[in-house]
PDB file of N, CA, C and O in Angstrom:
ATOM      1  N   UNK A   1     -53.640   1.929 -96.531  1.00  0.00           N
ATOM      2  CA  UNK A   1     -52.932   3.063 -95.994  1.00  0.00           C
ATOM      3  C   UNK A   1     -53.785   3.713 -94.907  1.00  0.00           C
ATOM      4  O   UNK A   1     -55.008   3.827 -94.978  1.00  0.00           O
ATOM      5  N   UNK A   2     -52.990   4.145 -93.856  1.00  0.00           N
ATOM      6  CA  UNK A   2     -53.738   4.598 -92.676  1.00  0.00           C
ATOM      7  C   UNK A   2     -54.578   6.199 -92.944  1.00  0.00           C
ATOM      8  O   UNK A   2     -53.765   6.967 -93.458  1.00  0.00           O
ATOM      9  N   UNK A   3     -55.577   6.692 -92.793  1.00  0.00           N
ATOM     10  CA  UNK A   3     -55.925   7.906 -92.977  1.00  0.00           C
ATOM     11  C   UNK A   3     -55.633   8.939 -91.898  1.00  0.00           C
ATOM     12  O   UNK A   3     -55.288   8.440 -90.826  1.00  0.00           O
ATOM     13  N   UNK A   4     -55.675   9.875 -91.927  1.00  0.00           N
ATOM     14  CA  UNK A   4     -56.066  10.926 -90.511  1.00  0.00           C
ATOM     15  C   UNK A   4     -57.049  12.137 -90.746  1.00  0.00           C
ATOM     16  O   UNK A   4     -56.698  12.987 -91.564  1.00  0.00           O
ATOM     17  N   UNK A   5     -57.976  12.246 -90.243  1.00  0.00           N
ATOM     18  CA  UNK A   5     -59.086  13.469 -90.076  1.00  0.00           C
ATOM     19  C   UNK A   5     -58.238  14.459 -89.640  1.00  0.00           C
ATOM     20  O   UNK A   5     -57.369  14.577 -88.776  1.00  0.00           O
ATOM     21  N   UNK A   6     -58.774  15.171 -90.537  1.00  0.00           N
ATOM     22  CA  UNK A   6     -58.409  16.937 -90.434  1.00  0.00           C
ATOM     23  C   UNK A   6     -60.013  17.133 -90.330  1.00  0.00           C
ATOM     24  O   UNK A   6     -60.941  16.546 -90.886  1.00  0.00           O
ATOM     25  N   UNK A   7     -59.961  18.309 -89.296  1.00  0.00           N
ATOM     26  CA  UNK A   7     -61.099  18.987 -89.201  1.00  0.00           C
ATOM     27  C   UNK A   7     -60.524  20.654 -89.084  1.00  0.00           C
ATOM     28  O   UNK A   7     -59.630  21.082 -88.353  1.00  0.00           O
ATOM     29  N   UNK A   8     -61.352  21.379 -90.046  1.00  0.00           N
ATOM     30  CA  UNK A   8     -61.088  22.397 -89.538  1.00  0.00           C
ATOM     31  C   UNK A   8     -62.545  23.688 -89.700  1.00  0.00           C
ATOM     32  O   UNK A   8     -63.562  23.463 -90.355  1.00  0.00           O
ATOM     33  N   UNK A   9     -62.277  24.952 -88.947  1.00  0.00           N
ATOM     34  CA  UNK A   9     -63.264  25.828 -89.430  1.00  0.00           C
ATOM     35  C   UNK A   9     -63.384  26.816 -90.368  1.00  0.00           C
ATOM     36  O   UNK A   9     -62.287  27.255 -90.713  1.00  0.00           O
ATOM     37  N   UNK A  10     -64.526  27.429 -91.020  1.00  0.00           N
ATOM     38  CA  UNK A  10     -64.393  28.107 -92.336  1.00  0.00           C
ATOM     39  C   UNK A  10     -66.118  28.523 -92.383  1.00  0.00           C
ATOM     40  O   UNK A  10     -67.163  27.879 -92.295  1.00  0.00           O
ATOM     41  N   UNK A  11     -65.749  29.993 -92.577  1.00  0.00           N
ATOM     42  CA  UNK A  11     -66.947  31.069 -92.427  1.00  0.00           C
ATOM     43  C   UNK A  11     -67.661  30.134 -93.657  1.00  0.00           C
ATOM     44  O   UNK A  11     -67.014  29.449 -94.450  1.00  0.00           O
ATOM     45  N   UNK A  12     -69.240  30.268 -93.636  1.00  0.00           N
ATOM     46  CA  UNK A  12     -69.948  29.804 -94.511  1.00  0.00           C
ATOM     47  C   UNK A  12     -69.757  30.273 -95.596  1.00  0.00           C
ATOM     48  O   UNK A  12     -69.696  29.438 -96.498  1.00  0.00           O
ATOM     49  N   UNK A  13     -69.606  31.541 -95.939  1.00  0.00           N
ATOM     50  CA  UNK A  13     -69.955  32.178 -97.276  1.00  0.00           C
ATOM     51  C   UNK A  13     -68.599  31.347 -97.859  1.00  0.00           C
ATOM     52  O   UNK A  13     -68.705  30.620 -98.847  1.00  0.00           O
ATOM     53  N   UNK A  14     -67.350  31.524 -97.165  1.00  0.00           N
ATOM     54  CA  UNK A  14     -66.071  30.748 -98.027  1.00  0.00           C
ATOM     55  C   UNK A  14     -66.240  29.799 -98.172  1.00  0.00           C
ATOM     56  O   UNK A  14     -65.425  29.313 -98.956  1.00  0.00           O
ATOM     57  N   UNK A  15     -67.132  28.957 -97.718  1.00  0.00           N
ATOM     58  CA  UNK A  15     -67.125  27.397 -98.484  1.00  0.00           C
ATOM     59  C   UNK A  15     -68.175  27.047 -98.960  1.00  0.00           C
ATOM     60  O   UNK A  15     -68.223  25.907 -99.422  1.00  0.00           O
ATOM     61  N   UNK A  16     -69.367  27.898 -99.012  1.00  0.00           N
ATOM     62  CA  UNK A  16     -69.908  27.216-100.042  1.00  0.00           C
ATOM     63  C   UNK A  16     -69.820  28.172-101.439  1.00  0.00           C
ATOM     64  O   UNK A  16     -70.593  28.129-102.396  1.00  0.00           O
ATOM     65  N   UNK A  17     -68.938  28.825-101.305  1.00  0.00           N
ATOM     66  CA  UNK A  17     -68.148  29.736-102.700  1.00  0.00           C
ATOM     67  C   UNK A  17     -67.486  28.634-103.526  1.00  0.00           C
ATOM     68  O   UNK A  17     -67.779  28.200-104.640  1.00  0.00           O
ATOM     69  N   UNK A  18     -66.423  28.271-102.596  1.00  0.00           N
ATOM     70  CA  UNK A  18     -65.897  27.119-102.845  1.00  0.00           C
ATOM     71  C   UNK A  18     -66.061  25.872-102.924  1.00  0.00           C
ATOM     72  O   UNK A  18     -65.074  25.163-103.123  1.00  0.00           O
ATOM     73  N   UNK A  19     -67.339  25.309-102.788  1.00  0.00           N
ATOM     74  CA  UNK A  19     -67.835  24.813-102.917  1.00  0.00           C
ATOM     75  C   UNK A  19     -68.254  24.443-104.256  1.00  0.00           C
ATOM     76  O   UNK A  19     -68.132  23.391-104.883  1.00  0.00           O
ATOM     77  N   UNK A  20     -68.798  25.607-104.557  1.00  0.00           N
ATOM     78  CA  UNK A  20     -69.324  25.674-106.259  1.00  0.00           C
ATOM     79  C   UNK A  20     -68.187  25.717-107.325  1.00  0.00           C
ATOM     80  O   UNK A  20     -68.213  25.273-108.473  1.00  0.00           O
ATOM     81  N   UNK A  21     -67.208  26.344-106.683  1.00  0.00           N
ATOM     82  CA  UNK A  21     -66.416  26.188-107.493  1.00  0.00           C
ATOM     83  C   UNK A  21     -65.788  25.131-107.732  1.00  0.00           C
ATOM     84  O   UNK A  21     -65.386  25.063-108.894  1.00  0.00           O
ATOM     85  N   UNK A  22     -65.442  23.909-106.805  1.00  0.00           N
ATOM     86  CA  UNK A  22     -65.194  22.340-106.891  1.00  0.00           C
ATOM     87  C   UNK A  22     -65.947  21.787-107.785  1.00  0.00           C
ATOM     88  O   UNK A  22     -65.530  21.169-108.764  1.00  0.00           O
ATOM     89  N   UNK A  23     -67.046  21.969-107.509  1.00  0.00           N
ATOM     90  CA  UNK A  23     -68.303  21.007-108.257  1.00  0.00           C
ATOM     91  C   UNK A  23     -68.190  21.489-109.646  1.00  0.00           C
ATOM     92  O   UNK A  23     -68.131  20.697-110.587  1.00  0.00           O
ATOM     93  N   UNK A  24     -68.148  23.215-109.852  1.00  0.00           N
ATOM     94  CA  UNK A  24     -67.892  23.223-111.477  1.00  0.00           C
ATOM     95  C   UNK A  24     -66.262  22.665-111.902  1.00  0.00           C
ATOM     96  O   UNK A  24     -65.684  23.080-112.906  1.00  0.00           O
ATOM     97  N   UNK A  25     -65.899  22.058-111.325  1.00  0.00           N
ATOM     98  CA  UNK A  25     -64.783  21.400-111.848  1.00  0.00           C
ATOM     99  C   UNK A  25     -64.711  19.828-111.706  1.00  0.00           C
ATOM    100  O   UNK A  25     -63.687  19.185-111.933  1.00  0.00           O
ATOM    101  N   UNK A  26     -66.127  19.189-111.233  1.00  0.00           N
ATOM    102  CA  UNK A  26     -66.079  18.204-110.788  1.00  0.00           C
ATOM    103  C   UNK A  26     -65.670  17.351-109.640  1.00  0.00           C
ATOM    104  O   UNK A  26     -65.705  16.124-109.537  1.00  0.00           O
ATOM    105  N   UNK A  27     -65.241  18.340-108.727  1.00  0.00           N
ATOM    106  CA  UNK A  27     -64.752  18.153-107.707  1.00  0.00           C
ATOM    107  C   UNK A  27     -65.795  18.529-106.009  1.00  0.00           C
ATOM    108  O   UNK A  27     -66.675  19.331-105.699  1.00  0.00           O
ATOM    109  N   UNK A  28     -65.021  17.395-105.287  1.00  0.00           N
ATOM    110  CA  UNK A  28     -65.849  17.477-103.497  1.00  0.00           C
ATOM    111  C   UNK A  28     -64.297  18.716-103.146  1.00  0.00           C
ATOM    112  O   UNK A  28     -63.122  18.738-103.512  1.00  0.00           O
ATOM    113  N   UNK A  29     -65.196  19.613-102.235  1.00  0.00           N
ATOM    114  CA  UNK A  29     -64.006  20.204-101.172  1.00  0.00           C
ATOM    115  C   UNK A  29     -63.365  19.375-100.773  1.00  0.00           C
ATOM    116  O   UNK A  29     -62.251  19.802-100.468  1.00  0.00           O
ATOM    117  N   UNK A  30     -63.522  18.086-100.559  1.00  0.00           N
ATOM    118  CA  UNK A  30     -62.860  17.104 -99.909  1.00  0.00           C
ATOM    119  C   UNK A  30     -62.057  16.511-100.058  1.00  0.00           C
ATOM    120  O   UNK A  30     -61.216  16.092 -99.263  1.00  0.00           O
ATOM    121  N   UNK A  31     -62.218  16.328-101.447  1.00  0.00           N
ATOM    122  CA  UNK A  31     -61.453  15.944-102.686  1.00  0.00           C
ATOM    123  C   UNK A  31     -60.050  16.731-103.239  1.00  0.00           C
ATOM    124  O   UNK A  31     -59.009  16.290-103.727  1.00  0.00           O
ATOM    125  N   UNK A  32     -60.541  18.172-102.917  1.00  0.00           N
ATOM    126  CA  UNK A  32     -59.491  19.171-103.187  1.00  0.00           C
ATOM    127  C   UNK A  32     -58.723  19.019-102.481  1.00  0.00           C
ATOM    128  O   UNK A  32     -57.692  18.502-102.910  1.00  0.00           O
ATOM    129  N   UNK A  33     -58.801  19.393-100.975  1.00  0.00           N
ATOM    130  CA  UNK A  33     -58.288  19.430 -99.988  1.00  0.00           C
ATOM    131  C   UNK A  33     -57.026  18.395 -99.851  1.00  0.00           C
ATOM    132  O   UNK A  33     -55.908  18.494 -99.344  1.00  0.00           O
ATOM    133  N   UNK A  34     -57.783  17.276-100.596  1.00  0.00           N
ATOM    134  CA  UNK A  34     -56.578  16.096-100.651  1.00  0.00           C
ATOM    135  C   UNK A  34     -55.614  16.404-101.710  1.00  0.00           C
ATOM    136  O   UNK A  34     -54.409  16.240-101.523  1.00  0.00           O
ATOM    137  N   UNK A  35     -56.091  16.843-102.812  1.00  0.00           N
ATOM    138  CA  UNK A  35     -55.116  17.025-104.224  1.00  0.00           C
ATOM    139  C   UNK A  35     -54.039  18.296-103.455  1.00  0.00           C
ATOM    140  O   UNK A  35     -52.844  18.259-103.747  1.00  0.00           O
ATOM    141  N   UNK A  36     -54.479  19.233-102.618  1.00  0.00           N
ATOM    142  CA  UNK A  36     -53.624  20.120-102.434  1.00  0.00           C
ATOM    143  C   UNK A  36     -52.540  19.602-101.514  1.00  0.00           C
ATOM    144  O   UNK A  36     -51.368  19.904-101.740  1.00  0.00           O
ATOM    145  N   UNK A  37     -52.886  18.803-100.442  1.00  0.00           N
ATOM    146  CA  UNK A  37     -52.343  18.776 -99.460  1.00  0.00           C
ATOM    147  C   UNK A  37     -51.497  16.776-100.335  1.00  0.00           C
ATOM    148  O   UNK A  37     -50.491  16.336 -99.779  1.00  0.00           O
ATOM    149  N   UNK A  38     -51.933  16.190-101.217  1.00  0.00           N
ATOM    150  CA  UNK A  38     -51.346  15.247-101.480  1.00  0.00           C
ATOM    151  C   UNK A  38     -49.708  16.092-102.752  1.00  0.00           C
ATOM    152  O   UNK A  38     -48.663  15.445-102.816  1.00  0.00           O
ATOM    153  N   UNK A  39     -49.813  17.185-103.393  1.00  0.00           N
ATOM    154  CA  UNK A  39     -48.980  18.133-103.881  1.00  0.00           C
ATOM    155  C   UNK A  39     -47.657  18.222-103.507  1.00  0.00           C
ATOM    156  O   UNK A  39     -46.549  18.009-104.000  1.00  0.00           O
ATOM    157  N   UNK A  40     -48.429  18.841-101.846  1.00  0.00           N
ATOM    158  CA  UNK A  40     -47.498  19.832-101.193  1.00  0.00           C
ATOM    159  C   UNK A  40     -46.613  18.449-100.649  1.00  0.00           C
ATOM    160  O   UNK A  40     -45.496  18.433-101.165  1.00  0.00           O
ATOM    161  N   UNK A  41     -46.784  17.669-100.027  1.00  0.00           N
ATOM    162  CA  UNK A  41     -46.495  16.346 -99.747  1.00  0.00           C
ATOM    163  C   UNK A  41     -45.268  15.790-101.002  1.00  0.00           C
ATOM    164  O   UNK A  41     -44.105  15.577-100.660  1.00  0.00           O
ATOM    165  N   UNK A  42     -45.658  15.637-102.208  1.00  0.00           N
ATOM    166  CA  UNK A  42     -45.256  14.906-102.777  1.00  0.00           C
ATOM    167  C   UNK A  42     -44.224  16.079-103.674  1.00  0.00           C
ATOM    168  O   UNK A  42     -43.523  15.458-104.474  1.00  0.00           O
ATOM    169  N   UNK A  43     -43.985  17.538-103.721  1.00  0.00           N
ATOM    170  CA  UNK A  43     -43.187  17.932-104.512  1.00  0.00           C
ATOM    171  C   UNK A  43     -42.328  18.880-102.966  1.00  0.00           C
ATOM    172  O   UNK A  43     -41.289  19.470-103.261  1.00  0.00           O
ATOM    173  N   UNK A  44     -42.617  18.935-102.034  1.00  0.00           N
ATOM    174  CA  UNK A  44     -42.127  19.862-101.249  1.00  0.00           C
ATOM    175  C   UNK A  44     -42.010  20.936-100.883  1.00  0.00           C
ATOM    176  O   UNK A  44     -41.350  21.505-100.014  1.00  0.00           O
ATOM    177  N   UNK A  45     -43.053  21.333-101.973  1.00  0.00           N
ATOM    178  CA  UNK A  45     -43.364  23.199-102.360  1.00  0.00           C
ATOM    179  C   UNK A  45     -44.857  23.005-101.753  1.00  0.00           C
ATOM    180  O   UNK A  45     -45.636  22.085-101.505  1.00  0.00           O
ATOM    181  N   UNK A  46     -44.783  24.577-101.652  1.00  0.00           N
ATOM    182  CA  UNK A  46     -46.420  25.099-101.069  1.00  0.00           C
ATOM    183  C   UNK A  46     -46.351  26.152-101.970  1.00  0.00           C
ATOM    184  O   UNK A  46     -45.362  26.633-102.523  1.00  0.00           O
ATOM    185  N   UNK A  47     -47.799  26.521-102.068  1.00  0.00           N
ATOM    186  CA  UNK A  47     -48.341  27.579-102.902  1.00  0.00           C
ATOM    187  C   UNK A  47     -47.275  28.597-101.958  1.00  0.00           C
ATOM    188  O   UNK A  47     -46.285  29.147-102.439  1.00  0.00           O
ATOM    189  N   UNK A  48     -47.596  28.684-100.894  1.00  0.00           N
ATOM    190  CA  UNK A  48     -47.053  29.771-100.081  1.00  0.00           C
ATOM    191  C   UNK A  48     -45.716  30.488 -99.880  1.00  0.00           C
ATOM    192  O   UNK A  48     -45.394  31.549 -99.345  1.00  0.00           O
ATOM    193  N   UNK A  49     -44.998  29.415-100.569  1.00  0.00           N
ATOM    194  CA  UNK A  49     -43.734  29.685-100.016  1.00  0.00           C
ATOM    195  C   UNK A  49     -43.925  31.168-100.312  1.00  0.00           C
ATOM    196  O   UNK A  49     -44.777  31.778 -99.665  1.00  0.00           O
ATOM    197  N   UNK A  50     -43.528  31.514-100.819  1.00  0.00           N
ATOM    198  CA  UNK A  50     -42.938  33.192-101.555  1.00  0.00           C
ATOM    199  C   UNK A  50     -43.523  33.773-100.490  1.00  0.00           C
ATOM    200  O   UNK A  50     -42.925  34.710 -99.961  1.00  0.00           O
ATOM    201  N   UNK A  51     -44.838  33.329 -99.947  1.00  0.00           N
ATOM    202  CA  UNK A  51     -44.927  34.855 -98.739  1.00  0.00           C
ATOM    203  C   UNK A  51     -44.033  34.666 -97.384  1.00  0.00           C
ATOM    204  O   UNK A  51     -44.336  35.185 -96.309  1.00  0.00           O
ATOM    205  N   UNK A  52     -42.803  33.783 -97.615  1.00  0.00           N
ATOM    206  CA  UNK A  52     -42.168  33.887 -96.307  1.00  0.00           C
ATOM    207  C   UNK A  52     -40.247  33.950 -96.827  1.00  0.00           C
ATOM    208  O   UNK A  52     -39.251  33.947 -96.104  1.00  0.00           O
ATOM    209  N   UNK A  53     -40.341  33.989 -98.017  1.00  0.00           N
ATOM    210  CA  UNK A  53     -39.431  34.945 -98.494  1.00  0.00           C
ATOM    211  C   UNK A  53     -38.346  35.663 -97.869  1.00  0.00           C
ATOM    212  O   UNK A  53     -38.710  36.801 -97.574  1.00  0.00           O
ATOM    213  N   UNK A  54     -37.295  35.450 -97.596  1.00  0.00           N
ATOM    214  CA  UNK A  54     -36.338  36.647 -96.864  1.00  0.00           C
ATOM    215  C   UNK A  54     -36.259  36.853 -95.371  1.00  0.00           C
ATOM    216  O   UNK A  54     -35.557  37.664 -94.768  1.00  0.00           O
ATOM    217  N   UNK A  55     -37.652  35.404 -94.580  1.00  0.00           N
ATOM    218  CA  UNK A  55     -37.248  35.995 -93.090  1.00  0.00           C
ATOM    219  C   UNK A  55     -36.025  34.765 -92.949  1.00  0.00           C
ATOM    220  O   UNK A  55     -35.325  34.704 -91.938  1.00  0.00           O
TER     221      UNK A  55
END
């Protein structure tokens, strides 16, 4: 299967917060990043919806 790089930016303190918090779950940011974005992909929902609600 073909991949594609996402790059994006993110203040230090937020990722290596998050950071730690991956790893205490066993997890790479990298790793997450995929579970979230393989989710949203595969059920059609985003965490987000609800904040766009009513426009």
């Amino acid at each position: 299967m073909a991949e594609k790089l996402i790059q994006l930016r993110v203040e230090d303190t937020v990722k290596d917060r998050a950071d730690e918090i991956f790893k205490s779950q066993g997890l790479t940011t990298q790793t997450a990043i995929k579970i979230f974005l393989t989710q949203v992909a595969n059920t059609g929902q985003s965490p987000f919806d609800h904040l766009f609600e009513g426009k």
